[in-house]
C-alpha positions in Angstrom: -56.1 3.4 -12.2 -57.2 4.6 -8.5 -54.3 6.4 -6.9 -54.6 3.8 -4.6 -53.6 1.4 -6.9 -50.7 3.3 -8.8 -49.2 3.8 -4.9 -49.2 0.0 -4.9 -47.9 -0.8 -8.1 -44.6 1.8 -7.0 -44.1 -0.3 -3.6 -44.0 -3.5 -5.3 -40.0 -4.6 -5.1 -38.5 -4.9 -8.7 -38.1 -8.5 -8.9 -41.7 -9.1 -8.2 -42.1 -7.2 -11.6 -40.2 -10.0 -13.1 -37.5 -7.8 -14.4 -34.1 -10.0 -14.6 -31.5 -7.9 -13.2 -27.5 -8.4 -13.9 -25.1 -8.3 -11.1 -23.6 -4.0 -11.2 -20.5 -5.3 -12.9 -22.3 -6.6 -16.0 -22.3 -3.6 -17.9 -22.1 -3.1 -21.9 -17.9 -2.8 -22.1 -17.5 -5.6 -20.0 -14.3 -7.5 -20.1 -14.9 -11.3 -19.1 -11.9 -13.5 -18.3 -10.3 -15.6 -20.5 -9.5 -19.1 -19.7 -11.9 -20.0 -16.6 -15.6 -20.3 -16.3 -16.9 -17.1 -15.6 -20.3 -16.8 -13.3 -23.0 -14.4 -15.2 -25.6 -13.7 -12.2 -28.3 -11.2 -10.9 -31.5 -11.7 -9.8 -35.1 -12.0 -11.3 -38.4 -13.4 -10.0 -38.9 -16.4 -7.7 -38.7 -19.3 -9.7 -38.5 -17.7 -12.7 -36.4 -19.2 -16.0 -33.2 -17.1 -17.1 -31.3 -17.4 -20.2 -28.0 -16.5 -20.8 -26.0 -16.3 -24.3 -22.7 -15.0 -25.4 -20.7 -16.2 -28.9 -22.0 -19.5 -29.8 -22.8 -20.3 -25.5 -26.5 -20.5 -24.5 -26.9 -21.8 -20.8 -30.1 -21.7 -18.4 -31.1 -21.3 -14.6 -33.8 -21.0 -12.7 -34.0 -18.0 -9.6 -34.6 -19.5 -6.8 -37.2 -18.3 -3.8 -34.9 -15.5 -3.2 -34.8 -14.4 -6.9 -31.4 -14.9 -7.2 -29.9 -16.7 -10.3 -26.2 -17.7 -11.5 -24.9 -19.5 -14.7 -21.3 -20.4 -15.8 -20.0 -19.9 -19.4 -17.6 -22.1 -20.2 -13.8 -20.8 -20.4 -13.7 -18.1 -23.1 -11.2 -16.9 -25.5 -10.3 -14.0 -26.8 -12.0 -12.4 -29.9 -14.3 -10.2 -31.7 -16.3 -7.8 -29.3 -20.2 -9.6 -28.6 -23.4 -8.9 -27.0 -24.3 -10.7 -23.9 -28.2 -11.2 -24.1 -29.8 -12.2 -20.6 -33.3 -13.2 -21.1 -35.9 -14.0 -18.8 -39.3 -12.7 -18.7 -37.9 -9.3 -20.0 -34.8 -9.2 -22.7 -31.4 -7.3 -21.9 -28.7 -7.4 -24.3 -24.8 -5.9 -23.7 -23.3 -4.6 -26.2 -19.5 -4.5 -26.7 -18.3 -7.5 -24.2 -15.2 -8.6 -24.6 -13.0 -11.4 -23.2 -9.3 -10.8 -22.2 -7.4 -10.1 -18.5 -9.2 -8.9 -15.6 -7.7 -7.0 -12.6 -8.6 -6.0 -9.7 -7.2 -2.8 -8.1 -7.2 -1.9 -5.0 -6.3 -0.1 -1.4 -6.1 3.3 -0.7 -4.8 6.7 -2.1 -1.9 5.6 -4.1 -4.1 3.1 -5.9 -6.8 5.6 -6.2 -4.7 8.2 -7.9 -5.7 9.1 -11.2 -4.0 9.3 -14.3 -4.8 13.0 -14.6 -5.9 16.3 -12.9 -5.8 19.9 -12.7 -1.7 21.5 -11.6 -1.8 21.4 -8.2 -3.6 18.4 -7.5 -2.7 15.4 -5.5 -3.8 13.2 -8.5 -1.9 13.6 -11.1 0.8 11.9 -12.2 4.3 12.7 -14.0 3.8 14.2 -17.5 -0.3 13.5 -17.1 -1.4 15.6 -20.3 1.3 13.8 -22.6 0.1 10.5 -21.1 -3.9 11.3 -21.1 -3.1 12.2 -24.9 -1.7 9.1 -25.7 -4.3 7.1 -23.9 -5.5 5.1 -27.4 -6.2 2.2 -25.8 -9.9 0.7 -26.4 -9.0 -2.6 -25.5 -8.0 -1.4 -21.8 -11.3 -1.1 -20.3 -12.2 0.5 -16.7 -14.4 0.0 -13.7 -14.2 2.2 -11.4 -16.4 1.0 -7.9 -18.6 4.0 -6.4 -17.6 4.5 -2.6 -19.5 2.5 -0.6 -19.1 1.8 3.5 -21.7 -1.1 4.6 -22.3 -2.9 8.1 -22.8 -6.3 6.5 -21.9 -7.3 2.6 -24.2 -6.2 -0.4 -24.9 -7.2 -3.4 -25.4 -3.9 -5.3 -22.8 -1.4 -5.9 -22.7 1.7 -8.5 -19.7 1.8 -11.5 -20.0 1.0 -15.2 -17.0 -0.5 -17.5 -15.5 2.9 -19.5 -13.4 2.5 -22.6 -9.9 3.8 -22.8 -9.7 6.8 -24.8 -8.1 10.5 -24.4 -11.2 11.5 -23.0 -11.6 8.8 -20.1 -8.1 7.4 -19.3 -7.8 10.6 -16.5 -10.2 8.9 -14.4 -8.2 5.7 -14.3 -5.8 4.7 -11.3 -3.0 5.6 -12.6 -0.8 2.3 -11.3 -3.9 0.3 -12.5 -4.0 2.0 -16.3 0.3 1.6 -16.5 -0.2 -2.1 -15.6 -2.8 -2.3 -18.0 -1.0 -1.0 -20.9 2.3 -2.8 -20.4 0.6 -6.2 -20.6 -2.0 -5.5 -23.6 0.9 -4.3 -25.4 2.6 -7.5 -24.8 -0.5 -10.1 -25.1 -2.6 -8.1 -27.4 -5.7 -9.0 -25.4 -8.2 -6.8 -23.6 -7.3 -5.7 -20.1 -10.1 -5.3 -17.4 -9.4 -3.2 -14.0 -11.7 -3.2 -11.5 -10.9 0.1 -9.0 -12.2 -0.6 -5.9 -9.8 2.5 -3.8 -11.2 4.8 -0.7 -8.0 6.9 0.4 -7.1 7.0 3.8 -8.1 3.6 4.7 -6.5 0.8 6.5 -6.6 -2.5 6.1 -8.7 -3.7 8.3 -11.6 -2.1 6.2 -10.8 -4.4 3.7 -10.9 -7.5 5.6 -14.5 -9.6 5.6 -15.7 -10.9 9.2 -13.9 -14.6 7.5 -10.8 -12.7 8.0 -11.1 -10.7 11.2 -12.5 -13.4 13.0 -9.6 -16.1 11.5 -7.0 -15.1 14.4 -7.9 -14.4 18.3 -5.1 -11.6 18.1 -7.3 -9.5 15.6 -10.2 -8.7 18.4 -7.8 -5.9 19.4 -9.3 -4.6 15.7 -12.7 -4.4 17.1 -11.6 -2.9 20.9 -9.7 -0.2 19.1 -12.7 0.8 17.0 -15.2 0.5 19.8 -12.7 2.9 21.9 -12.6 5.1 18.3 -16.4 5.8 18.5 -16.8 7.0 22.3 -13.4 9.4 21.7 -15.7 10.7 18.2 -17.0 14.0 19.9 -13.6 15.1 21.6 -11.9 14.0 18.2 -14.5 16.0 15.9 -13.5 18.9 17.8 -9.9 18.6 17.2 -10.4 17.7 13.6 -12.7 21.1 13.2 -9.7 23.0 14.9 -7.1 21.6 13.0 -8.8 22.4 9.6 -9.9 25.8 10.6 -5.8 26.5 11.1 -4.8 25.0 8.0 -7.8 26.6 5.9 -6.4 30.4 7.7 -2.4 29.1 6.2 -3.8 27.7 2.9 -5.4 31.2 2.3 -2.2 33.4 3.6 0.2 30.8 1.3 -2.3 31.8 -1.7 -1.9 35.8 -0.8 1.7 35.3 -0.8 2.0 34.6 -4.5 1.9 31.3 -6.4 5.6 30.2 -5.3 4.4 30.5 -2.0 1.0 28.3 -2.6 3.2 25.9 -4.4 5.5 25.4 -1.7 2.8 25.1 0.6 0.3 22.7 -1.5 3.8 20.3 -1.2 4.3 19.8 2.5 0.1 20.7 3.1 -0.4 17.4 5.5 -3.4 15.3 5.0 -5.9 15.7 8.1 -7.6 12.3 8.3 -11.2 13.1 9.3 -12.5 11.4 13.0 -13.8 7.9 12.8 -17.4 7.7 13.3 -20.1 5.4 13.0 -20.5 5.6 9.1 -16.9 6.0 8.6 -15.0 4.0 6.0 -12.1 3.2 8.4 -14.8 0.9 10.3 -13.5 -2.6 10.3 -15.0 -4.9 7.7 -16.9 -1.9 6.0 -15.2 -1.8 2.4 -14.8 -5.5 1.9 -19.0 -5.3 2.3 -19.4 -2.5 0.6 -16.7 -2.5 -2.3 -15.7 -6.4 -2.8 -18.5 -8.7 -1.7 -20.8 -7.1 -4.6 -18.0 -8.1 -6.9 -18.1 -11.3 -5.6 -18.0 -14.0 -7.6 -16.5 -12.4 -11.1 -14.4 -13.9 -12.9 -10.7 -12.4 -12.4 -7.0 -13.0 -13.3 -5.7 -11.6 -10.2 -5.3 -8.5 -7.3 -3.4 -5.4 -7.5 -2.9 -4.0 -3.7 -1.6 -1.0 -3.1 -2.0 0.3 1.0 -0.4 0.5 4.1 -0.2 3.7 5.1 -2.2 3.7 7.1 -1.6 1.3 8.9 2.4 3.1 9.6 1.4 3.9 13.3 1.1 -0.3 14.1 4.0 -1.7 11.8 3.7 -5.1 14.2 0.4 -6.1 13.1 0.2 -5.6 9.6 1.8 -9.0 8.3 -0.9 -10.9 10.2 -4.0 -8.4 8.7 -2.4 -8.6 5.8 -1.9 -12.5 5.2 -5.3 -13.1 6.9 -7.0 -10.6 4.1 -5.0 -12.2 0.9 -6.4 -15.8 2.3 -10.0 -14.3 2.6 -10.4 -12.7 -0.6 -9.0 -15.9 -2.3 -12.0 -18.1 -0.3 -14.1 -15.4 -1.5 -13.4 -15.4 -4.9 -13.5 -19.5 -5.0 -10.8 -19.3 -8.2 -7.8 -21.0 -6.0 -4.7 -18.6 -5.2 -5.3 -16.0 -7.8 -2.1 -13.9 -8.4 -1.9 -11.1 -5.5 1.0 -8.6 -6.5 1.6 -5.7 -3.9 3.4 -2.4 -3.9 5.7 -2.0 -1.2 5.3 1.5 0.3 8.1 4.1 -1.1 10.8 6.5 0.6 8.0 9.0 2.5 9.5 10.8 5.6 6.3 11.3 7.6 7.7 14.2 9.2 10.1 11.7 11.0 13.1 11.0 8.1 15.1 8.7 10.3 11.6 6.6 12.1 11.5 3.1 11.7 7.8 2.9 11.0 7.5 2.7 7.4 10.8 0.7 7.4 8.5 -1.9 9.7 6.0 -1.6 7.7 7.8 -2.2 4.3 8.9 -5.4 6.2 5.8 -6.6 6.8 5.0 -6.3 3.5 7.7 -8.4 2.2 6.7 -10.9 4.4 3.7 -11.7 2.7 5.6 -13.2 0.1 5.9 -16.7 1.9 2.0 -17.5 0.4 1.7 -18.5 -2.6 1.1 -17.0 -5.7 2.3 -13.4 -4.3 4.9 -10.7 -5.8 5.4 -7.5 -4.6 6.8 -4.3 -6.6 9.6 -2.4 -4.7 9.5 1.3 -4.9 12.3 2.8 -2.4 13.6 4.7 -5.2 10.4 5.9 -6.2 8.7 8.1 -3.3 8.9 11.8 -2.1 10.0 12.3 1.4 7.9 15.0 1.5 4.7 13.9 -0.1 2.5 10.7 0.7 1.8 10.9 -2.7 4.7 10.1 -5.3 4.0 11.1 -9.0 6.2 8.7 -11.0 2.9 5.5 -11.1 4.4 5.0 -14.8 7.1 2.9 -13.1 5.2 1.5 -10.3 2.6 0.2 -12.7 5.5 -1.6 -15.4 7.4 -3.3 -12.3 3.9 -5.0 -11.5 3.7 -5.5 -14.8 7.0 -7.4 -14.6 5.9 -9.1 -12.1 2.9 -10.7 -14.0 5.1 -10.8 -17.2 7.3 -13.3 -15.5 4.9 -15.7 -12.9 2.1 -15.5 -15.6 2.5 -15.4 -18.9 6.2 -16.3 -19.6 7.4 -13.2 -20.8 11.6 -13.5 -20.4 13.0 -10.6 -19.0 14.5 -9.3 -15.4 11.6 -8.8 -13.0 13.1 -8.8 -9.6 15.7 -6.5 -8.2 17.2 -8.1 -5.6 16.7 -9.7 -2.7 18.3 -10.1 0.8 19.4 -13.9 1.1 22.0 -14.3 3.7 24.9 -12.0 5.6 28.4 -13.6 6.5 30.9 -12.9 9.0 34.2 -12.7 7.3 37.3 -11.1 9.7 35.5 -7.3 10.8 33.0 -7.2 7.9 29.9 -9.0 6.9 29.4 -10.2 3.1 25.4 -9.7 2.0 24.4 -12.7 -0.6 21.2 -11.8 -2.2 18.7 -14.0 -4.4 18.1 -11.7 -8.1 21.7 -10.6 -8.2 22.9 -13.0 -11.4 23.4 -10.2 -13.8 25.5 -8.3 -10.5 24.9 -4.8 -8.6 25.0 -1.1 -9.5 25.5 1.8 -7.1 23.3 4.2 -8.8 24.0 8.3 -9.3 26.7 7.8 -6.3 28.4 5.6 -4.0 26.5 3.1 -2.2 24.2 4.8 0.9 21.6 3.2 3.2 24.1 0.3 4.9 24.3 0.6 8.3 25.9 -1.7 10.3 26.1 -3.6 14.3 28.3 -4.9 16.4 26.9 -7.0 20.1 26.1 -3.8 21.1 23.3 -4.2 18.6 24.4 -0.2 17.9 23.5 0.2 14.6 26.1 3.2 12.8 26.6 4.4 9.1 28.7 1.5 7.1 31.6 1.5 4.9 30.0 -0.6 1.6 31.8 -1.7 -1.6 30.2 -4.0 -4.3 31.9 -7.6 -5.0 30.3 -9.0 -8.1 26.7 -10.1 -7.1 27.6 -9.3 -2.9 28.2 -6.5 -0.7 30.9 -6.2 1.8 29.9 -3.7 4.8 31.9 -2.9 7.5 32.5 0.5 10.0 35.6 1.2 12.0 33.9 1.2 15.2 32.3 -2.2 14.6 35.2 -4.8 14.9 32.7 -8.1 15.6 29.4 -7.2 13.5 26.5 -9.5 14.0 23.8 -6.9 12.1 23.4 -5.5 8.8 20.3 -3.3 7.4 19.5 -1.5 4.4 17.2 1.2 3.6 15.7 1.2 7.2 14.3 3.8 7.9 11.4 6.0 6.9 12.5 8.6 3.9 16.5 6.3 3.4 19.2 7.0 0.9 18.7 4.0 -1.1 20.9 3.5 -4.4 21.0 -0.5 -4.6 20.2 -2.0 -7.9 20.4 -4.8 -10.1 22.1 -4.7 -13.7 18.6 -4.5 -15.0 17.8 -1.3 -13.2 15.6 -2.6 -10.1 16.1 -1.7 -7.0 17.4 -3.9 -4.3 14.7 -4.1 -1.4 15.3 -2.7 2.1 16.2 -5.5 4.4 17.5 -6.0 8.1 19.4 -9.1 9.0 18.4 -8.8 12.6 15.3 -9.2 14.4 15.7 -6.7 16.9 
């Protein structure tokens, strides 16, 4: 063959070669969900026949003049692992598919963090050697989504499924892999987790053009980016500087002796790199890069886990937020899949007593008026000092709880409770809450956290005793209160909690 030729023969595209192809998240491992069609697609030549079979399923499509192809099996159950054989005019067969719960995880850092890693690193949970060693789990299975920033949504993306094992589970998010094993403990099925997580990210990365362009208020998105990229240069600079100072205090902590590098590795802050043209903070950039190639798998429901950062505009995020959640659910064409978040924890920011978070955690909760939503509360879980809190173990089983109850009608307390009503009654307001039945606990010490306003709209440390399944507040100073809040700020005292052991969310009564 002239060289000629054999240069040819490489520039051909694949599909011309007639190889079928399988969408990236068709890998041997697979988990396949249960109980709903589930799309098998990819793409082969123009025109040319596919075949499909799994268990005792055979269906047939034809690619069409764009090569792309897409069956539906019919709702599975769960059973014996199978091959998935995808024929065409070239065979491939998966081995090890199986059929159970599929999740997808995502957001940023928090969701991100893995299960284990070396001492000292941000990623790694509580007790992570006892809990990697543990990690016999085959039927948990993991996906973890390559990083990927695009202009405009793909189709291709790098990851392959990964059994759970001592060797692997390290590399899970950790939230994800705690979820995972509280529910396949409790159904006996497989559990799928799809990790699609770039730290540092906010949410407007996350949201499809669908989304952004669903609500004139969200151009200020694309101004504020636009400004972003002509401030780059000046911002580069800074960035440099900044890391050049904390690289010289890094290396003098680490001289000092490893109580001093300790100490230091705690409070190091995070220095979030300049946006620039290819950066993943870039509005729309993950959902093209890191969902749409997921698009249209078959899945049970969304693990979300991000808002920090997004702290520094508290006002916008319930709007972003509700607009994304309605996106990926037209996206995904499965109805209004489940879509449990984690409300951000106690984190101080360098700012304790800030409002930002508080907002924030707010605008979270207020995502809970669409359907189909739950969202974990984790006050009593963070580190005012660290942006990264250790304890996923717990994070991951009050998720858990959540699809325990709204899914798969496990009994058992999954709410702590809720902020329902506050009554006037003489100089003291009475706070009603929804999730109270089995009453409240002060926990480790007396209540904290109340604060309480008169007309003033003063807000000042309350008085606070317990009444059953209600609070009483009140404050010397504050003989007509109109105002009550709890956990409200950024790093609170917060010690509210059901008989079951869940915490009581932070709340304001006000809208001021």
């Amino acid at each position: 063959m002239s060289k000629r030729l054999l240069l040819l023969v490489a520039l051909v595209p694949l599909w011309v070669r007639a190889d079928v192809m399988l969408a990236p998240l068709l890998t041997d491992h697979a988990v396949l969900q249960q109980g709903k069609a589930v799309p098998v697609w990819g793409r082969a030549a123009p025109d040319e026949k596919v075949t499909v079979t799994f268990r005792d399923q055979t269906v047939h499509a034809t690619a069409g003049k764009d090569g792309r192809w897409i069956v539906y099996l019919d709702a599975l159950k769960p059973g014996a692992p199978a091959e998935l054989v995808v024929s065409g005019k070239n065979t491939l067969r998966l081995q090890d598919i199986v059929v159970g719960e599929v999740w997808v995880c995502s957001g940023q850092s928090n969701m991100e963090f893995r299960v284990w890693g070396p001492k000292g690193d941000v990623y790694r949970v509580d007790n992570a050697d006892e809990e990697v060693a543990a990690a016999h789990f085959p039927l948990i299975r993991h996906f973890k989504v390559e990083r990927a920033a695009a202009d405009r949504p793909a189709d291709a993306l790098r990851g392959a499924w990964v059994v759970c094992s001592p060797e692997t589970a390290g590399q899970f998010t950790a939230v994800g892999y705690f979820f995972a094993r509280d529910l396949q403990q409790k159904l006996g099925v497989p559990i799928g987790l799809i990790n699609s997580t770039w730290g540092g990210t906010p949410i407007e990365s996350w949201m499809s053009e669908a989304a952004l362009k669903s609500d004139p208020a969200f151009a200020v998105v694309d101004e504020r980016w636009a400004k972003a990229l002509i401030d780059w240069p000046a911002k580069v600079a800074e960035y440099e500087a900044a890391r050049a100072a904390q690289d010289k205090d890094e290396a003098a902590a680490k001289a000092a002796g490893p109580a001093k590098y300790a100490g230091f590795l705690k409070t190091k802050p995070w220095l979030p790199p300049p946006p620039s043209p290819a950066s993943p903070e870039a509005p729309r950039s993950l959902f093209n890069g890191m969902i749409a190639p997921l698009l249209p798998g078959a899945i049970r429901g969304i693990l979300w886990y991000q808002g920090e950062s997004n702290d520094s505009r508290p006002g916008e995020y319930h709007a972003l937020l509700a607009a994304m959640i309605t996106a990926w659910r037209t996206h995904w064409g499965q109805g209004n899949v489940p879509f449990y978040l984690v409300q951000l924890p106690n984190y101080s920011g360098g700012n304790p007593a800030g409002t930002n978070w508080a907002r924030l955690r707010e605008a979270q909760a207020q995502a809970l008026s669409l359907p189909n939503t739950g969202m974990a509360v984790t006050i009593d879980l963070g580190d005012p000092d660290n942006v990264h809190p250790r304890n996923k173990q717990e994070v991951g089983r009050r998720l858990a709880l959540l699809a325990r109850h709204h899914l798969y009608d496990i009994p058992g307390d999954w709410s702590g409770p809720m902020f329902r009503s506050a009554t006037r009654e003489d100089a003291a307001l009475r706070v009603q809450f929804d999730h109270a039945d089995g009453g409240l606990v002060a926990h480790d010490r007396p209540l904290a956290g109340f604060q309480i306003a008169g007309v003033d709209r003063r807000f000042q440390p309350a008085t606070v005793r317990i009444e059953r399944d209600t609070i009483v507040v009140s404050a010397p100073g504050v003989k007509e209160p109109v105002g009550v809040r709890y956990a409200w700020v950024n790093a609170p005292e917060a010690n509210l909690f059901s008989g079951a052991g869940l915490p009581a969310a932070p709340f304001r009564s006000d809208a001021w």
